[in-house]
C-alpha positions in Angstrom: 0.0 0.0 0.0 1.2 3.6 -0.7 -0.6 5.5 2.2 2.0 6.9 4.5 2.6 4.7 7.9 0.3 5.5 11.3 0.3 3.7 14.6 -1.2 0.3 15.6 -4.3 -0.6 16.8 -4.1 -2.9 19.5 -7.8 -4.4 20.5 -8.7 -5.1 24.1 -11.8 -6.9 25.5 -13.2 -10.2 25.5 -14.6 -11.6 22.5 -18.5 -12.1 23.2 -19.4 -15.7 24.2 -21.7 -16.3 20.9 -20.6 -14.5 17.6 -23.3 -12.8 16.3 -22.8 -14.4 13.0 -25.4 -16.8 12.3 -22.8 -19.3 10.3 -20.7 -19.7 13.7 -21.8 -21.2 16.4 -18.8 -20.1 19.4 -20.5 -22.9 21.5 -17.5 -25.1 23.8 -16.0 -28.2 21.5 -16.5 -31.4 23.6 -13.6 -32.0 24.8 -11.5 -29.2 24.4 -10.5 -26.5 27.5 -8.5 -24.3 29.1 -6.4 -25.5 32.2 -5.0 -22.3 33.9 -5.1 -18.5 34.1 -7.2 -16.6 31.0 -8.1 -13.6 31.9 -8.0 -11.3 29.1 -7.4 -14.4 26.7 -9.6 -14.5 23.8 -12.8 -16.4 23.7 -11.2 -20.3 23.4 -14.3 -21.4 21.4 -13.5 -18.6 18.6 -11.3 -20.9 17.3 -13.6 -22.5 14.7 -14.5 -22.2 11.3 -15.5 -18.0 10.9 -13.6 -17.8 13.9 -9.8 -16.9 15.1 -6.4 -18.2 12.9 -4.2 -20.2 15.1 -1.2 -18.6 15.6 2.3 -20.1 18.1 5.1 -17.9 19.0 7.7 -18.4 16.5 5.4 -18.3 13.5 6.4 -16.7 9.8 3.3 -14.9 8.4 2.8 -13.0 5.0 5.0 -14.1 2.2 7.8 -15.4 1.9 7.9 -15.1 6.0 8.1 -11.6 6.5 6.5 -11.2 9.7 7.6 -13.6 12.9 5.4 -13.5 15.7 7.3 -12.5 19.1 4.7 -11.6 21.3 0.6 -11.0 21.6 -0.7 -7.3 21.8 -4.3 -7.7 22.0 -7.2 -9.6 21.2 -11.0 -8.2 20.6 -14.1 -9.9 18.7 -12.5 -9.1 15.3 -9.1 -10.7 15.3 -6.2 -11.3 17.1 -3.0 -8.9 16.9 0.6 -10.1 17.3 3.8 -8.1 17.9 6.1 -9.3 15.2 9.6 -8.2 13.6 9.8 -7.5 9.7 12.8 -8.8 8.2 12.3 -6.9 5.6 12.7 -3.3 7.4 14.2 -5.0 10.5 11.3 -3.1 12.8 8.9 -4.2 15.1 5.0 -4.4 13.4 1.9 -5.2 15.0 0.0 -7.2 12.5 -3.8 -8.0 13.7 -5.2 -10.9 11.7 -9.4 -10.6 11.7 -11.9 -13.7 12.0 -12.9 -15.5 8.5 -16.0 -14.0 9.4 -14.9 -10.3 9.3 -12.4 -10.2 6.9 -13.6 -8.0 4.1 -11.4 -6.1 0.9 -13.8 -2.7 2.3 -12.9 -2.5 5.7 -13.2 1.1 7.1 -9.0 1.1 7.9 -8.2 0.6 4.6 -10.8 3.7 3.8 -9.3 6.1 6.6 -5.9 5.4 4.8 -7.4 6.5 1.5 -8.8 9.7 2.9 -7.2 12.9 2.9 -5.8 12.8 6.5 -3.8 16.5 6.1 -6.2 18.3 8.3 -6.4 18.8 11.4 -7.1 15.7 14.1 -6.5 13.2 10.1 -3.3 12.2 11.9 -4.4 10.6 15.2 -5.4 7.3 13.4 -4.1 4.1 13.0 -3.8 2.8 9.4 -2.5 0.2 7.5 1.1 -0.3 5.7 0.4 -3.2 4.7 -2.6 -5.8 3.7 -2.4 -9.5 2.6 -4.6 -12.7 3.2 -4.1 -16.0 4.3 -5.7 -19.0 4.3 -6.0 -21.8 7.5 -7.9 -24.1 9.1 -10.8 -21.6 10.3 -10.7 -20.1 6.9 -9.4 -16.9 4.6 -8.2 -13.9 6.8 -7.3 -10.4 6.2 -4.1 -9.4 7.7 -3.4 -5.9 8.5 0.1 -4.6 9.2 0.2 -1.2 11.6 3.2 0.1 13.4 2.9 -0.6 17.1 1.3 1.6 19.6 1.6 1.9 23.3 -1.1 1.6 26.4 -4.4 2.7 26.1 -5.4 6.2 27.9 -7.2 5.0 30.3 -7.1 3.3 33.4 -3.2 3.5 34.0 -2.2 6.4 32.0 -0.5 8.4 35.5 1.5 5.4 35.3 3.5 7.2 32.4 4.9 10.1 34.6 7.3 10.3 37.3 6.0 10.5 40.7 5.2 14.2 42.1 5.0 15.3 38.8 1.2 16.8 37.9 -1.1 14.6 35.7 -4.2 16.8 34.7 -2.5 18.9 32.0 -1.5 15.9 30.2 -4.7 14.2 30.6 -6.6 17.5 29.3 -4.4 17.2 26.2 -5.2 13.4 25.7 -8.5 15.2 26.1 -8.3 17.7 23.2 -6.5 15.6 20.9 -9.3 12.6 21.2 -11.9 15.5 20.4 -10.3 16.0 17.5 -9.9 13.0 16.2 -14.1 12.9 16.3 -14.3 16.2 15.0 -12.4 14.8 11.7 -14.7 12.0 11.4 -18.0 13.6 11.8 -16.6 16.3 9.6 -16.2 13.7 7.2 -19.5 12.2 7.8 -18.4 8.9 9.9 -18.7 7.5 12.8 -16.4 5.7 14.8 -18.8 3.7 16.6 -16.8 2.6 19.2 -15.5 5.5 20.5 -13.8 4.9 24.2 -10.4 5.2 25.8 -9.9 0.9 24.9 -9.5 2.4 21.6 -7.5 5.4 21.9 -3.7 4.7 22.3 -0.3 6.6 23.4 1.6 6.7 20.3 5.0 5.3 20.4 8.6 5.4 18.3 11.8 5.0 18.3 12.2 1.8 19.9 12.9 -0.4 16.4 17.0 -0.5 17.5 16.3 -3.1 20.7 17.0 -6.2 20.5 14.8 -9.2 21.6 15.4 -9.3 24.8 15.9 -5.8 25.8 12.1 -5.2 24.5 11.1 -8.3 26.7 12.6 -6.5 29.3 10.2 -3.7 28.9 7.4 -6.0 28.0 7.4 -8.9 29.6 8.4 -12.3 28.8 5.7 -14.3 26.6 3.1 -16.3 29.1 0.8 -19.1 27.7 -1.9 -21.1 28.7 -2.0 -24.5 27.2 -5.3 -26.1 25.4 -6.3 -29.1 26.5 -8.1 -32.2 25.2 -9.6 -35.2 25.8 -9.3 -36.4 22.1 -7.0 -38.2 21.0 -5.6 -35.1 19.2 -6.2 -31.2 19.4 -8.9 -30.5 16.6 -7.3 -28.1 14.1 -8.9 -25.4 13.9 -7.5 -24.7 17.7 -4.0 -23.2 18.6 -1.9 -25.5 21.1 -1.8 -22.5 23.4 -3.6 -18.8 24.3 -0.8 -16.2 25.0 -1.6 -13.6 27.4 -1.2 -10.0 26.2 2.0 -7.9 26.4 2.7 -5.1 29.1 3.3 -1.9 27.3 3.4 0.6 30.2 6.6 0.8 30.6 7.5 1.2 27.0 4.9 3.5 26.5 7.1 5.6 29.4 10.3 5.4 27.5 9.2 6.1 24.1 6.2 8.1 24.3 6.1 10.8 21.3 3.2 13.2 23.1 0.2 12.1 20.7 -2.7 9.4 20.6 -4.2 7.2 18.2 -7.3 6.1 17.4 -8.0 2.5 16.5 -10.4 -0.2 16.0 -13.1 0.7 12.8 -14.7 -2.5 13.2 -18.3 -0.7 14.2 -17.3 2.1 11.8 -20.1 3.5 9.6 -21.1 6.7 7.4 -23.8 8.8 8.5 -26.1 7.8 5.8 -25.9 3.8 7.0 -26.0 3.1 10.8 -26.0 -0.4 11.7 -29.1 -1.9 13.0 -27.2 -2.5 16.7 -24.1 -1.0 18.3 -21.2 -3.0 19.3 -20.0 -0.6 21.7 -20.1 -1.4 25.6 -23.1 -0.5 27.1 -21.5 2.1 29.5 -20.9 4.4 26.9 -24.1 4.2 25.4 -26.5 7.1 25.3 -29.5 7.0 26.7 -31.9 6.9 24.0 -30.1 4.0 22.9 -30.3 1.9 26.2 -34.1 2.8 26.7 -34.8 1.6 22.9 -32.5 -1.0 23.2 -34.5 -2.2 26.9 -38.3 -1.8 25.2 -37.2 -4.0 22.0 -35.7 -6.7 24.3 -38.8 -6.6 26.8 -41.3 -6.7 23.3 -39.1 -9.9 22.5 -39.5 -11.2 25.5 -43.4 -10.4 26.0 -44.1 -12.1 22.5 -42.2 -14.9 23.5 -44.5 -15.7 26.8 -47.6 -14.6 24.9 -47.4 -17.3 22.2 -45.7 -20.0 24.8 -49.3 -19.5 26.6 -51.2 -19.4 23.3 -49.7 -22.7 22.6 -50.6 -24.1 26.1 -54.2 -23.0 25.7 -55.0 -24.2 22.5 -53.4 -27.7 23.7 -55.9 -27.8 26.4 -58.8 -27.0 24.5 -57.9 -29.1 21.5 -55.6 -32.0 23.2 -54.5 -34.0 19.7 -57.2 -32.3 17.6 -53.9 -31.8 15.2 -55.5 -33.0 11.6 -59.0 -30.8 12.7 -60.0 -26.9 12.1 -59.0 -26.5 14.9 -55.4 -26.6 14.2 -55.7 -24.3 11.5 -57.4 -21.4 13.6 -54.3 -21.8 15.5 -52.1 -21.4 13.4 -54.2 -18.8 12.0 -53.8 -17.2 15.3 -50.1 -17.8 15.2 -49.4 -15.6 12.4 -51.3 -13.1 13.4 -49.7 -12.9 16.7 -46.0 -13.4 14.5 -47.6 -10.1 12.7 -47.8 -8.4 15.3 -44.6 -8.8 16.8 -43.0 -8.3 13.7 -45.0 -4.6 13.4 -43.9 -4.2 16.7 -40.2 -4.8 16.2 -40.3 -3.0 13.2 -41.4 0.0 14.8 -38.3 -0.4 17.3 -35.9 -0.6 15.0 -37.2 2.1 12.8 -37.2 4.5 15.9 -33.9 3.0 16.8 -32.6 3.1 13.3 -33.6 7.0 13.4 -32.2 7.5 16.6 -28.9 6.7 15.3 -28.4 8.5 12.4 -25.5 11.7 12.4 -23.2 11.7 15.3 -25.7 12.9 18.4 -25.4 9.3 20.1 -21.5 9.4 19.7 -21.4 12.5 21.3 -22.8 11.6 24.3 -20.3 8.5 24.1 -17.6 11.7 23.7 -18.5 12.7 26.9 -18.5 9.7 28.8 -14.7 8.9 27.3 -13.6 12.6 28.4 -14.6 11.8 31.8 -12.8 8.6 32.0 -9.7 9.9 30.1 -9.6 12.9 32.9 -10.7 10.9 36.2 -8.8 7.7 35.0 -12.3 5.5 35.6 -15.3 5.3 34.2 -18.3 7.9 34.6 -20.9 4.9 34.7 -19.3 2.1 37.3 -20.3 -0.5 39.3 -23.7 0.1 37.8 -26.4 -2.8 39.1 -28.1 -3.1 35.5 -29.4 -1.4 32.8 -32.1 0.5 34.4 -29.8 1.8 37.2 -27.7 3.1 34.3 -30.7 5.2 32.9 -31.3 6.4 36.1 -27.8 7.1 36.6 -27.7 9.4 33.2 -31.0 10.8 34.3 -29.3 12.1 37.6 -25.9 14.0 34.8 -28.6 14.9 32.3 -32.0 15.5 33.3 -35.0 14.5 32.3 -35.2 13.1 28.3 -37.6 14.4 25.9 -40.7 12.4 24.8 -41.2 9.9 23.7 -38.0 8.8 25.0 -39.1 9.5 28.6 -42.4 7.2 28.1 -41.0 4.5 26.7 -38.5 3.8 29.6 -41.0 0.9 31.6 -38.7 0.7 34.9 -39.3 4.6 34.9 -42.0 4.7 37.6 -39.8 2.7 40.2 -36.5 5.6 39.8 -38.0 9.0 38.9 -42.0 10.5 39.2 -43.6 12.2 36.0 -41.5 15.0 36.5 -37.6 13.7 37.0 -37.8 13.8 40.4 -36.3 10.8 42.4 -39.0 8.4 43.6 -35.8 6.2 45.1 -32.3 6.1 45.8 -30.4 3.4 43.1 -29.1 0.4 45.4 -26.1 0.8 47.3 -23.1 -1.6 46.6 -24.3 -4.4 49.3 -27.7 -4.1 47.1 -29.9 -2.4 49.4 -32.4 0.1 48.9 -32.3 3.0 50.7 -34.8 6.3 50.6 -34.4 9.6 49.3 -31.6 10.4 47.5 -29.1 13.6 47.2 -28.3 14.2 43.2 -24.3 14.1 42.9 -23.0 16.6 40.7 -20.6 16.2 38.2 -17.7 18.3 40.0 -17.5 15.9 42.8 -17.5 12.8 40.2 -14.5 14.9 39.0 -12.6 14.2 42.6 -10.6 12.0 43.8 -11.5 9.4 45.4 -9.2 8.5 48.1 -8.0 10.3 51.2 -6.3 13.8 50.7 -3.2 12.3 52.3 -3.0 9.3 50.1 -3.8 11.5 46.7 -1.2 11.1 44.5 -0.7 14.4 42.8 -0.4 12.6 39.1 -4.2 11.7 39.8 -5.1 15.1 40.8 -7.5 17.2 39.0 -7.7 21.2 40.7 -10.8 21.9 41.7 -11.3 24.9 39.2 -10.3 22.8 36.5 -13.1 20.2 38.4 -15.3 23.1 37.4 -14.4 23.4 34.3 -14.5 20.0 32.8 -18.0 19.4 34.2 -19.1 22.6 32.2 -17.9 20.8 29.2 -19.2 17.4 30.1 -22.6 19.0 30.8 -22.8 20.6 26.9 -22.0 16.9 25.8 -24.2 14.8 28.3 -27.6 16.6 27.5 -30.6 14.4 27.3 -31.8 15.8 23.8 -29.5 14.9 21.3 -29.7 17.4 18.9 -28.7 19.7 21.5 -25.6 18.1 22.1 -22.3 20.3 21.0 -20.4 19.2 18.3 -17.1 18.1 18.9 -15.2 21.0 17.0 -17.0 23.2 19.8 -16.3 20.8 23.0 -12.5 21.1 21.5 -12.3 25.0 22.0 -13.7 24.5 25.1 -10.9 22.2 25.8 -8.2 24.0 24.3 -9.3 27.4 26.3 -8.8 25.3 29.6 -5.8 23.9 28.9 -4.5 27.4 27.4 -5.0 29.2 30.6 -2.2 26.3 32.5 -0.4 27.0 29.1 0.0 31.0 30.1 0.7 30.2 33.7 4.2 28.3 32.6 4.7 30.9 30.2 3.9 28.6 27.5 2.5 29.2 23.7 -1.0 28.7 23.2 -2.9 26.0 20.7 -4.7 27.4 18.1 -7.7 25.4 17.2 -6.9 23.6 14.2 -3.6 22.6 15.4 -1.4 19.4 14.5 -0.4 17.1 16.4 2.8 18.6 17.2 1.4 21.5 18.6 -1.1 19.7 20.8 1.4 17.2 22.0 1.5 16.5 25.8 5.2 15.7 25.7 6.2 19.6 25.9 4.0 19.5 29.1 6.2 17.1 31.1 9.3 18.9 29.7 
């Protein structure tokens, strides 16, 4: 490929027990298991045919052996990605090899590559050098080669800095340059869909000169856990081992160059063609989305009992009458009652289809990453279920607009007609308690330790506490089209992080900047 090189993408999270694709079945292989650690492993039974290549430590990819597979990066419900060295430009790679099932020639990395990425925010991307397929036992796959990236921005990124040494101003920039990054998709007409600190990464460099073992020492040695059978052989389409993912804090440290990257277009899409469901995590999903996504769930489940006890009552009025009328009236009655599920559902996905065209619902997701990028943990955490988290978002946002507001069943057990709390949301032993005192924004924005255990990279001033939840607030509004577009939520950013910028005596950053200008490295200098 001719497109200029970009950082890596390096996947994180579990791949979901059962693919959605309706050719794979991701159910356990008799006989086959896991005998050990695998936390943060990939999902064992996405080895099949759709599913995961096998890959061992040691192996050559891409031809004629280019790529040799050191180490594992990452793992997500696309693919698998693999540290490697290139013999041919004797630098490490990460190379991420998709699922049969997702490899496709129009994947959107290979269309972010092709766009014209001179503008401001084009360069915080990861795209491909170079693309190639191969064919095993689980079937054709679409390998993507990326340079390699460091840690994601979130939980650990204070773990980058010296101790004693301040941590908001470099957070904020993370900040500003993520907003950007949006900005120059939605300016383009995309979105990311998936939009959240897993997928923004510290960008590294200049690392290509150690040898094997001094980047182990950074990394950490390789760590396996072995599959097991009771067959009399391993079935194919399974690797003999999982490897557990790579450490990249510490390299990240040494050989941060002061910018992110954005990876991950899996859930990508243009304006114009939302997908009928997100695959982002729920957490960051706005709340239009979770209350549609609850009432099509509860119609699915309510048409499920209501022809289970159509079925029962026909038996007992008609016990073997199968070659009768009678058994046509029911399934006369059948269809009609599969019509009217299906109008049902169709009016779901229509609203839900609606709901999610342009970028309003990412820009609630926008916010709900700036928080966690700036507090280091999630805005919505250690929520009970779903309807907690709508209460939750109720308590930031207020209350939503019709028909939004109606549509949310659970609603009379949280909040009265008017948004006002009817109950507190259970406590962590799972308790219900009465009354309840809103919590502001600000004081999410705090730590949440002991002042004399704060660790000053954690700490967030409180006028900069004040600030930040002003910006939150114009992102986290219940109506979406009043959300403010991320070019707008970036001033905001940049006139924050300008104001430390003239207390050190700094330049300021212009909005429209590169990534040069709005590098956190110069911050820590």
């Amino acid at each position: 490929m001719s497109s200029a090189p970009s950082p890596s993408p390096v996947p994180t999270g579990d791949l979901p027990e059962k693919p959605a694709d309706s050719t794979t079945s991701g159910r356990p292989t008799p006989g086959v298991y896991l005998n050990g650690m695998n936390d943060e492993l990939e999902y064992l039974y996405g080895y099949e045919k759709g599913g995961f290549h096998p890959v061992h430590l040691g192996d050559r990819i891409g031809s004629p052996g280019r790529y040799e597979v050191l180490h594992k990066l990452g793992c997500g419900g696309f693919g698998t990605v693999w540290l490697c060295r290139d013999h041919w430009s004797a630098t490490y790679v990460a190379l991420k090899i998709h699922t049969s099932r997702e490899s496709r020639d129009e994947c959107f990395e290979l269309k972010i590559a092709q766009m014209d990425r001179s503008f401001p925010g084009g360069d915080f991307f990861a795209v491909p050098m170079d693309e190639f397929y191969i064919t095993g036992p689980n079937g054709r796959h679409q390998c993507l080669v990326f340079p390699v990236l460091g840690m994601t921005v979130s939980p650990w990124l204070m773990n980058v800095l010296p101790k004693g040494k301040e941590g908001w101003p470099m957070r904020l920039a993370v900040a500003a340059q993520a907003t950007q990054a949006l900005a120059f998709l939605h300016k383009n007409g995309i979105c990311h869909g998936d939009f959240r600190p897993a997928n923004i990464l510290v960008h590294i460099e200049g690392f290509h000169h150690l040898g094997k073992d001094e980047l182990f020492s950074l990394i950490g040695r390789t760590f396996t856990t072995e599959v097991h059978t009771k067959l009399e052989e391993l079935p194919e389409p399974f690797p003999k081992y999982l490897v557990h993912s790579a450490d990249l804090d510490r390299l990240t440290s040494q050989y941060m160059t002061g910018k992110v990257c954005v990876i991950d277009f899996g859930e990508t899409y243009f304006f114009g063609s939302p997908p009928k469901y997100l695959g982002i995590p729920e957490m960051y999903l706005s709340p239009e989305e979770l209350v549609l996504l609850a009432s099509t769930e509860e119609d699915e489940d309510e048409d499920e009992d209501e022809d289970e006890d159509e079925d029962e009552e026909e038996e007992d009025k008609n016990p073997g009458d199968a070659d009768s009328g009678c058994a046509l009236d029911k399934d006369s009655a059948q269809q009609q009652q599969q019509q009217q599920s299906s109008m049902r559902l169709k009016q779901c996905e229509l609203i839900r289809h609606d709901s999610m065209k342009g970028p309003a619902f990412e820009l609630w997701t926008l916010g709900c990453t700036l928080f966690e990028i700036v507090r280091q943990m999630p805005l919505f955490y250690m929520i009970w279920d779903r309807d907690e988290h709508i209460a939750e978002a109720v308590e930031f946002a207020g209350k939503f607009p019709d028909p939004v507001w109606d549509q949310w069943k659970a609603r009379p057990e949280w909040f009265d007609d008017e948004g006002n709390w009817a109950r507190k949301p259970r406590s962590f032993d799972g308790h219900k308690s009465e009354g309840h005192t809103p919590t502001s924004l600000e004081i999410y924005l705090e730590p949440t330790c002991d002042k004399d255990r704060i660790d000053v990279r954690d700490v967030l001033p409180e006028c900069i506490q004040k600030e930040m939840a002003g910006v939150l607030r114009q992102l986290l509004k219940p109506e979406p089209r009043e959300r403010a577009c991320a070019e707008k939520v970036l001033s905001e950013l940049l006139r924050i992080l300008n104001g430390h910028l003239a207390e050190k005596g700094m330049e300021a950053v212009e909005v429209g900047s590169n990534s040069s200008e709005l590098s956190f490295k110069r911050l820590l200098d």
